[in-house]
KETI-813093 format. One record per residue: residue in three letters; x, y, z of N, C-alpha, C, O, CB in turn; residue number from 0. Coordinates in pm, 1 decimal, always signed. Last residue first. Glycine has a CB too. Layout:
<atoms>
ATOM resn      nxx      nyy      nzz     caxx     cayy     cazz      cxx      cyy      czz      oxx      oyy      ozz     cbxx     cbyy     cbzz resi
ATOM  ALA        X        Y        Z        X        Y        Z        X        Y        Z        X        Y        Z        X        Y        Z  NUM
...
</atoms>
This chain:
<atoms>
ATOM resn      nxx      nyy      nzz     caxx     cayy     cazz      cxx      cyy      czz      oxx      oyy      ozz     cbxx     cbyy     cbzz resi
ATOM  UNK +12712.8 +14594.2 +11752.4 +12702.4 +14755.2 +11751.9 +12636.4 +14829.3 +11706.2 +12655.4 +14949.3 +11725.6 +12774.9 +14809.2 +11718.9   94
ATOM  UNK +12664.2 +14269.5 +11846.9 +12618.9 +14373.8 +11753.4 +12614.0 +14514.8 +11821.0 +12540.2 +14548.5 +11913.5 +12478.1 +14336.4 +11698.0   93
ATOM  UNK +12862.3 +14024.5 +11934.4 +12821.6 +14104.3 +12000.9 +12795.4 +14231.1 +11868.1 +12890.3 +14276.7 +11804.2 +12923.7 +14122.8 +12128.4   92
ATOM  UNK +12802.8 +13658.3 +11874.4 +12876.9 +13779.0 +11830.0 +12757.3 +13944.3 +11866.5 +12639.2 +13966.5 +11839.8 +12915.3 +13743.0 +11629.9   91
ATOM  UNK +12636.5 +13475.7 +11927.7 +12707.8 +13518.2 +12041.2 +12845.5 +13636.2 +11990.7 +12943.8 +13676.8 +12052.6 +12764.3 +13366.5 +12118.2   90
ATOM  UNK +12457.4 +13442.0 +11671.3 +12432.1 +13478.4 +11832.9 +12508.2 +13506.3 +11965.3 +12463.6 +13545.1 +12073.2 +12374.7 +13392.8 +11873.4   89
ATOM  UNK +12664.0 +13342.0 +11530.6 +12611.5 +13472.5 +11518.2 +12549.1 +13499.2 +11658.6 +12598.6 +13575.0 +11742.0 +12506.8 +13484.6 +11395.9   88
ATOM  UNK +12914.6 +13103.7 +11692.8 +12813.7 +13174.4 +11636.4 +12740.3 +13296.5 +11618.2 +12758.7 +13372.5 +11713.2 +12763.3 +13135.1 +11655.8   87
ATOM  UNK +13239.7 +13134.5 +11658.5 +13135.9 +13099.8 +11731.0 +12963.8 +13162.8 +11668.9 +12938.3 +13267.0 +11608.5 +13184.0 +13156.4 +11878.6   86
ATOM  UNK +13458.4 +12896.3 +11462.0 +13347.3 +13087.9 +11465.6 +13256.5 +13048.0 +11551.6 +13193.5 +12943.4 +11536.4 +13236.4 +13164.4 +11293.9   85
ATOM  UNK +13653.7 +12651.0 +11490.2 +13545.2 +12692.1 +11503.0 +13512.6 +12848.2 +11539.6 +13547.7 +12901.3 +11644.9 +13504.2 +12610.3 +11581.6   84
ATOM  UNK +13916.8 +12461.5 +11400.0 +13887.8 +12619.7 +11415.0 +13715.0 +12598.9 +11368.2 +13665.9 +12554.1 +11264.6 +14006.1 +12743.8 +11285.8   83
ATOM  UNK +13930.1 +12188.0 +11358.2 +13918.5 +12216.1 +11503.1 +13897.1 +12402.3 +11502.9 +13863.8 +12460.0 +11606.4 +14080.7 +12149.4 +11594.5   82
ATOM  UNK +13736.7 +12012.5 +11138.4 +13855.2 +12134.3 +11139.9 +13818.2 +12174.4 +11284.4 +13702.8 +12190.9 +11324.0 +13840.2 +12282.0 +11008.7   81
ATOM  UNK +13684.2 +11779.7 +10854.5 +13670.3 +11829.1 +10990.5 +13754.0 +11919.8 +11014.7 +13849.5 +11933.3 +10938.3 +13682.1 +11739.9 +11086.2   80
ATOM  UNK +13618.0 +11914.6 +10534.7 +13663.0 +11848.9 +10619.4 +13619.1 +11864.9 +10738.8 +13528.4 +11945.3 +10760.0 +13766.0 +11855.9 +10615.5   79
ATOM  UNK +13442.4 +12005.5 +10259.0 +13481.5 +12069.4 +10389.2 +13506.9 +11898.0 +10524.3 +13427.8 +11815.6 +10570.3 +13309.7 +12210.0 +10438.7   78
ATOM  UNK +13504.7 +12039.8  +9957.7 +13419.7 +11931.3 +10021.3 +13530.8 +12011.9 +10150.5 +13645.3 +12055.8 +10140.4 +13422.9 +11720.9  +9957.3   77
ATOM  UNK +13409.5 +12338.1  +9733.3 +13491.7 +12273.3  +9811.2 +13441.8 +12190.5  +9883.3 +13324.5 +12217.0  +9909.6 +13555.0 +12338.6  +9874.9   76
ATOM  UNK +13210.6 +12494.0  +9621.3 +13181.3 +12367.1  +9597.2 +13309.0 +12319.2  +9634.0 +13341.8 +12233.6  +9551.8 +13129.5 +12332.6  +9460.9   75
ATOM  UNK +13174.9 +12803.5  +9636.2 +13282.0 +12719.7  +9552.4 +13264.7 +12593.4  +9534.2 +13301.6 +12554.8  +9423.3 +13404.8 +12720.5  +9601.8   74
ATOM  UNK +12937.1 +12822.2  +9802.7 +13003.7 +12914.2  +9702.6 +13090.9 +12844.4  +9625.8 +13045.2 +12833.0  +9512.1 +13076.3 +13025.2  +9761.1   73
ATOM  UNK +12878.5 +12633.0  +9984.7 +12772.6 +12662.0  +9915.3 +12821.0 +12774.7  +9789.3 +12745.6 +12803.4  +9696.3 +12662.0 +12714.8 +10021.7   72
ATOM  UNK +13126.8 +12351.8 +10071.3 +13044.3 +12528.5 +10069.0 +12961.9 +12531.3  +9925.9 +12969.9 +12472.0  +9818.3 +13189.3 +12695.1 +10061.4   71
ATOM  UNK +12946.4 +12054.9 +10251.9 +12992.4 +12131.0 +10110.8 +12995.3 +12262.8 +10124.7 +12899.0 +12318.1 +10177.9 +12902.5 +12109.2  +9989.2   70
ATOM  UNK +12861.6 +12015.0 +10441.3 +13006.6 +11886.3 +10423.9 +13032.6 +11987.3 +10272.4 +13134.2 +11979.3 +10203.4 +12950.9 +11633.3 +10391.2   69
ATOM  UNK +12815.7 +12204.5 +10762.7 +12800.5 +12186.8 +10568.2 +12916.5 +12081.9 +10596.1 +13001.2 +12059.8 +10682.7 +12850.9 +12362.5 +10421.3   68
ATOM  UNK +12807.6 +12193.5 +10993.8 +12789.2 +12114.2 +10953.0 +12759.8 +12065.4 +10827.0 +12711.6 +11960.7 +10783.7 +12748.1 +12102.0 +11006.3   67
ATOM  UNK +12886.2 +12508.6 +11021.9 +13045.3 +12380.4 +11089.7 +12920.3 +12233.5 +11031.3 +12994.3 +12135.2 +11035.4 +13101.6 +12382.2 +11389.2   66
ATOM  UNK +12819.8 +12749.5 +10814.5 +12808.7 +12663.1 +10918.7 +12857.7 +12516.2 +10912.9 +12863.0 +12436.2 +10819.5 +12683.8 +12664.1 +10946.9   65
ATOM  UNK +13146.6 +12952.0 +10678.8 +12957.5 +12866.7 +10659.6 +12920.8 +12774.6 +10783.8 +13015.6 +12729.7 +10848.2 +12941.9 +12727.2 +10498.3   64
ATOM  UNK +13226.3 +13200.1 +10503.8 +13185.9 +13147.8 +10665.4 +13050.3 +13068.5 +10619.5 +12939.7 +13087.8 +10569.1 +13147.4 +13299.5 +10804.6   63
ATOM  UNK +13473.9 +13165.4 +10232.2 +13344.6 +13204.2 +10276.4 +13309.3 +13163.9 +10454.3 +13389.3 +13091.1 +10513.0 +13239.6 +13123.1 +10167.0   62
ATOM  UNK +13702.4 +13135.6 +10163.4 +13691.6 +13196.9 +10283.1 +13601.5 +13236.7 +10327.3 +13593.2 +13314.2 +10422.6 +13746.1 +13270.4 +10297.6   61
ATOM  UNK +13744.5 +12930.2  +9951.6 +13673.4 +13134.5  +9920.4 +13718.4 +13167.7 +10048.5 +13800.3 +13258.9 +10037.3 +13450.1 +13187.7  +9900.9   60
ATOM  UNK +13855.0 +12700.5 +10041.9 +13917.8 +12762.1  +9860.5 +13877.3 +12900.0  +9900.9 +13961.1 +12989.4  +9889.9 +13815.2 +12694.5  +9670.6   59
ATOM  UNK +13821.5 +12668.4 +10331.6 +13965.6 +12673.5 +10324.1 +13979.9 +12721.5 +10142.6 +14086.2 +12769.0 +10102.7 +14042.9 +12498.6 +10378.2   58
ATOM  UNK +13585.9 +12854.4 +10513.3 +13609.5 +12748.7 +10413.6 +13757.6 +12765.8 +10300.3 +13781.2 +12853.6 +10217.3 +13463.1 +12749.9 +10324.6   57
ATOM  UNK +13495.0 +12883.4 +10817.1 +13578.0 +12910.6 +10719.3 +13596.8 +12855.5 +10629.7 +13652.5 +12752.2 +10667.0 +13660.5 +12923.2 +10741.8   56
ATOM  UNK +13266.9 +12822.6 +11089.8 +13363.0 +12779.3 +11005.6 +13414.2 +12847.7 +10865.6 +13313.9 +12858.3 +10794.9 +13321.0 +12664.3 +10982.2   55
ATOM  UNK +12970.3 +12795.9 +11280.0 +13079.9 +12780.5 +11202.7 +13188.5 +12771.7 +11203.3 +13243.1 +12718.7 +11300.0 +13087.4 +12825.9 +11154.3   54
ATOM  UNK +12752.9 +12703.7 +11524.7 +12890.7 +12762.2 +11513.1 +12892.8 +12731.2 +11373.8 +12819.1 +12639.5 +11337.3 +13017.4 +12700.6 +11607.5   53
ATOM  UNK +12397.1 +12809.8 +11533.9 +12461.0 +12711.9 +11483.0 +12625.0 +12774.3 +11465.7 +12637.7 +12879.7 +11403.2 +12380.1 +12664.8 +11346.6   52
ATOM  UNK +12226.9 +13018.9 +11609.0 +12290.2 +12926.7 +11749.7 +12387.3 +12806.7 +11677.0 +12445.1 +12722.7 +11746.0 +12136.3 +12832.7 +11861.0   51
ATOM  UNK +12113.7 +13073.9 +11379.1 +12159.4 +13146.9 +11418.9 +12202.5 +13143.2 +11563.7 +12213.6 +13245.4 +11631.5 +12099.6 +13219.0 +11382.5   50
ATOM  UNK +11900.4 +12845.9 +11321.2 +12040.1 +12865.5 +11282.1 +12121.7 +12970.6 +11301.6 +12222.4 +12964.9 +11231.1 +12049.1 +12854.3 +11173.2   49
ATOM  UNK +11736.0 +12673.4 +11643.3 +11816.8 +12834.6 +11551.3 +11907.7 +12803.4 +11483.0 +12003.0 +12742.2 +11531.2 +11894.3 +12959.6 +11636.1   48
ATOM  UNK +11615.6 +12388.7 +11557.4 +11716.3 +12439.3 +11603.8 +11691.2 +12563.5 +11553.7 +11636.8 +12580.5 +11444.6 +11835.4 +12378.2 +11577.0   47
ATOM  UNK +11295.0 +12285.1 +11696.5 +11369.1 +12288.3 +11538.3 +11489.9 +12430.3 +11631.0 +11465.7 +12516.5 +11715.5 +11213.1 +12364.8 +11339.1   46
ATOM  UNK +11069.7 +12286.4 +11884.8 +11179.4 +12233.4 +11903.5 +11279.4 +12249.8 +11817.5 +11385.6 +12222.5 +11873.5 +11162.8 +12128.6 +11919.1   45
ATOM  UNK +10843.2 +12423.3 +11740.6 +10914.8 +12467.6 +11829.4 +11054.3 +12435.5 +11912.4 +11124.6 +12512.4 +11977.9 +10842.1 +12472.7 +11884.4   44
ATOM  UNK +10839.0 +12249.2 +11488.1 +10895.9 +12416.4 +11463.4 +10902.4 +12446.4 +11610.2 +10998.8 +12522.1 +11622.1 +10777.3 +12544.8 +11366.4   43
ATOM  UNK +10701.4 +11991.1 +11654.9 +10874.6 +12029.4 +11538.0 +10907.1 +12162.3 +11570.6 +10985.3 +12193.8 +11660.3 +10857.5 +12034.5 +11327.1   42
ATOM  UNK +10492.6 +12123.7 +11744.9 +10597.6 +12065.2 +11814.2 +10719.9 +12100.4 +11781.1 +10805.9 +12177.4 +11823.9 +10594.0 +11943.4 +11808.2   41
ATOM  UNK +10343.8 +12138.8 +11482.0 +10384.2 +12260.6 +11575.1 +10478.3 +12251.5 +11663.5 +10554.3 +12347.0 +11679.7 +10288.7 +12304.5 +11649.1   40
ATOM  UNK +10334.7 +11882.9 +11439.3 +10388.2 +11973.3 +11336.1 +10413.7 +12073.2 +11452.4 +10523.5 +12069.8 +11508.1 +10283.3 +12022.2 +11196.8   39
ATOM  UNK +10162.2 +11741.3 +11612.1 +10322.3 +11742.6 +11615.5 +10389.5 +11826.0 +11513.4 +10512.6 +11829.2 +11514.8 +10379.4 +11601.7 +11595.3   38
ATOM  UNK  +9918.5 +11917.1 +11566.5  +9971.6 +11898.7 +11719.5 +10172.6 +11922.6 +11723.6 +10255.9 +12001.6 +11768.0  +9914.8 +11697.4 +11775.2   37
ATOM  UNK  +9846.1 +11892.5 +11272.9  +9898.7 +12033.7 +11350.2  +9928.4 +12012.0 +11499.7  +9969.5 +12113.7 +11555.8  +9779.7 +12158.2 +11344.4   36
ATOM  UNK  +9984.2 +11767.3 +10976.8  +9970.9 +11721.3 +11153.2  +9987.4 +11787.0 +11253.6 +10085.7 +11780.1 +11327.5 +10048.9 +11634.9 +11199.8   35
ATOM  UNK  +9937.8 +11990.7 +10846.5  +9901.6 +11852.8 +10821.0  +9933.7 +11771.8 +10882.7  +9905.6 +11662.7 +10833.1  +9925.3 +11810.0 +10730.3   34
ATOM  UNK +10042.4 +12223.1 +10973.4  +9953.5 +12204.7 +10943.6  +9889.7 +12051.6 +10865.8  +9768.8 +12044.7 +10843.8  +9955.8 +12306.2 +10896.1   33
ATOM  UNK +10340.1 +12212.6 +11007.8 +10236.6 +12249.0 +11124.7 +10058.1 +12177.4 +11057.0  +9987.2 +12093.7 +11112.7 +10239.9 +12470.8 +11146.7   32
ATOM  UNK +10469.2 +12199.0 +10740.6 +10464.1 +12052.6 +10829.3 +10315.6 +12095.3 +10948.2 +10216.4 +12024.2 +10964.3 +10665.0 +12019.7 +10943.3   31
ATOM  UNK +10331.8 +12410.8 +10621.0 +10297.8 +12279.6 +10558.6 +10284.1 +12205.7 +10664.7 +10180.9 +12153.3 +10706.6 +10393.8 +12219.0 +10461.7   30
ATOM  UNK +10508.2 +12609.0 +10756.2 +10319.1 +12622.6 +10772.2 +10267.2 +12492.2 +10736.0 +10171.0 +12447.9 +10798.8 +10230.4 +12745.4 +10652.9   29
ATOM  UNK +10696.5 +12557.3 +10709.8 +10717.3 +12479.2 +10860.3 +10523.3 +12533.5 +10883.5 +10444.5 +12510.1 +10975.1 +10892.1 +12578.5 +11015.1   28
ATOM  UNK +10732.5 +12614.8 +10453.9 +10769.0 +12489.8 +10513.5 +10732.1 +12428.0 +10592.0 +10718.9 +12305.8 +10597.5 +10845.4 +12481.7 +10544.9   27
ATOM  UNK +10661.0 +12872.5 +10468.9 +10591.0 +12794.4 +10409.4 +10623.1 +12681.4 +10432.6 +10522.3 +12610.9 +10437.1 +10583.6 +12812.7 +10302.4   26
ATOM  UNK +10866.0 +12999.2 +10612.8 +10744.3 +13028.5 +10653.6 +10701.9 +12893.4 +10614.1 +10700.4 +12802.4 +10697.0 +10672.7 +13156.3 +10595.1   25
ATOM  UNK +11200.3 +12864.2 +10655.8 +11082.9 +12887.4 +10549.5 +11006.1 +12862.1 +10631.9 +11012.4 +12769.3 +10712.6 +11062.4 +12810.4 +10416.9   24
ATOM  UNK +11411.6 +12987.8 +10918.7 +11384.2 +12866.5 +10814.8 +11252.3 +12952.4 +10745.6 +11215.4 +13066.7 +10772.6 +11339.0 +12682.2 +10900.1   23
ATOM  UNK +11427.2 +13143.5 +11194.9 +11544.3 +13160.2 +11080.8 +11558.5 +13050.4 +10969.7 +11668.0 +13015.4 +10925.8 +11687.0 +13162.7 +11152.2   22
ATOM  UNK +11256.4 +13150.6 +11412.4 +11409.4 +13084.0 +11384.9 +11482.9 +13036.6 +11270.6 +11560.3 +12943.2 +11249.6 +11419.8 +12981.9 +11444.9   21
ATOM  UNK +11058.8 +13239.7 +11253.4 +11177.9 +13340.6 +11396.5 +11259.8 +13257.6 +11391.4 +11369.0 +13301.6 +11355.4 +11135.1 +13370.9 +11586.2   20
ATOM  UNK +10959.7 +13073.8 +11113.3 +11029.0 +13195.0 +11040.1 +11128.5 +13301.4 +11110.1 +11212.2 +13384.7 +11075.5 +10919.9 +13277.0 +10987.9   19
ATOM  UNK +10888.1 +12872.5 +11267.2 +11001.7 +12841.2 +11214.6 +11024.6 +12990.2 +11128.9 +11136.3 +12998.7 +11077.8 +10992.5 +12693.1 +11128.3   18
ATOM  UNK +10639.2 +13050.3 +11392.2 +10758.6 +13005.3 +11462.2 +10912.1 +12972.6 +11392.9 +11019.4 +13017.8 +11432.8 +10711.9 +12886.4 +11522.0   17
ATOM  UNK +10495.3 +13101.7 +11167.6 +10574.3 +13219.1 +11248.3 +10659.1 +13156.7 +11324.3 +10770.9 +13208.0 +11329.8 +10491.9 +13314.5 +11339.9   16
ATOM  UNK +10396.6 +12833.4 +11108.8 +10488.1 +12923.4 +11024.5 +10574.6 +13028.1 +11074.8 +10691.9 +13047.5 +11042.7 +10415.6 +12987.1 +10938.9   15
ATOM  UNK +10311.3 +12750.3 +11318.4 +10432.9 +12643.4 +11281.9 +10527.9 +12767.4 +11210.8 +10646.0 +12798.5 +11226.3 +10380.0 +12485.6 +11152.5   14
ATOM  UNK +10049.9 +12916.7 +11322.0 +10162.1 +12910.1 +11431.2 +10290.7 +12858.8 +11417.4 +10382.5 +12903.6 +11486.1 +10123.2 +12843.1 +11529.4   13
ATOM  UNK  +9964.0 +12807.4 +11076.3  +9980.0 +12973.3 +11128.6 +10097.3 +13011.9 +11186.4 +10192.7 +13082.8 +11154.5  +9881.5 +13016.4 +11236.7   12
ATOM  UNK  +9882.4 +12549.5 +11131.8  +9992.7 +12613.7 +11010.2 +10017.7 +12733.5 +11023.5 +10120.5 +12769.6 +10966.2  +9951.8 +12611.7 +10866.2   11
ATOM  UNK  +9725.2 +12653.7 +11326.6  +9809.9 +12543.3 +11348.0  +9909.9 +12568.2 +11275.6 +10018.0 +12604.2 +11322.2  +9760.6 +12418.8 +11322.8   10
ATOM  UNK  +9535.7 +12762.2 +11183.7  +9574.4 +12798.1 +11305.1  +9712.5 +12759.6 +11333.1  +9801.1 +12840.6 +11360.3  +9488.6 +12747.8 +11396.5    9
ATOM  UNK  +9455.1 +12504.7 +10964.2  +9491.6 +12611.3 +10938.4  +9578.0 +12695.7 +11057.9  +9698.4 +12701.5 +11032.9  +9378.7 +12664.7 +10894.8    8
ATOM  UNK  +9371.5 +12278.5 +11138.6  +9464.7 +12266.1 +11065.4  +9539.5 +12428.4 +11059.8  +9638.7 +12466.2 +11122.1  +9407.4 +12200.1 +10933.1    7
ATOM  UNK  +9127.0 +12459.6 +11227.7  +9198.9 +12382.8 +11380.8  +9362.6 +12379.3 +11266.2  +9455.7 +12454.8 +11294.3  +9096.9 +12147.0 +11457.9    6
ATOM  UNK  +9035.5 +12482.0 +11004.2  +9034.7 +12581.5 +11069.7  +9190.9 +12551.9 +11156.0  +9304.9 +12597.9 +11149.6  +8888.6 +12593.9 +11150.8    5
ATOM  UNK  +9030.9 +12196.7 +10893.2  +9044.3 +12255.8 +10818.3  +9080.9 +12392.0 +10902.3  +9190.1 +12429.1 +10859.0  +8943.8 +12238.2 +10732.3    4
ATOM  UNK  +8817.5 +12056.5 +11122.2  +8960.1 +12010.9 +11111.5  +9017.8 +12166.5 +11066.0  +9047.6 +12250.0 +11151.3  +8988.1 +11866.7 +10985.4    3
ATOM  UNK  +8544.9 +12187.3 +11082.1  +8661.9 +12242.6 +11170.7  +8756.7 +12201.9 +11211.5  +8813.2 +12252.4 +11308.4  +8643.0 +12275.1 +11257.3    2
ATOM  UNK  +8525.6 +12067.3 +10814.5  +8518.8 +12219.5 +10835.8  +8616.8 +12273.1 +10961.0  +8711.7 +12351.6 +10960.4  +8357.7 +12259.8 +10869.3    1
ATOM  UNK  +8433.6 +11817.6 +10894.5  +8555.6 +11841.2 +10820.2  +8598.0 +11987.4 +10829.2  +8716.0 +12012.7 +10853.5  +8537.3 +11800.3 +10675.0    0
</atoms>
């Protein structure tokens, strides 16, 4: 049992740093890694950037939120479909 527990642990290590570079919870993606550490680790390496995710504008604040909220997270407006798309943070050029 001992060196499940290790092998587990490692595992949750790796899930964690991974999903924390791509921009989700350490602890989340240490959980999933680690209590099925093959395909857990899998997940967090396959698991999208949200920072490759386009947005969007939200027509009450003008907050920018990503193009697959059905809700903003500031006002609680229900967000339609909308052909104006922000391209994403990753492809906005930093000075």
């Amino acid at each position: 049992m001992e060196p499940f527990l290790v092998i587990a642990f490692f595992f949750g290590l790796a899930g964690g740093v991974v999903g924390k570079i791509k921009g989700s919870s350490f602890v989340l993606w240490f959980l999933l890694s680690a209590i099925p550490p093959f395909a857990g680790l899998l997940a967090a390496i396959f698991y999208r950037r949200e920072i490759d995710e386009p947005r969007r504008s939200c027509p009450g604040c003008g907050r920018v939120v990503k193009l697959y909220d059905a809700l903003c997270t500031n006002c609680g407006t229900e967000l339609g479909y909308t052909d104006e798309v922000i391209p994403p943070e990753s492809a906005v050029v930093r000075q």
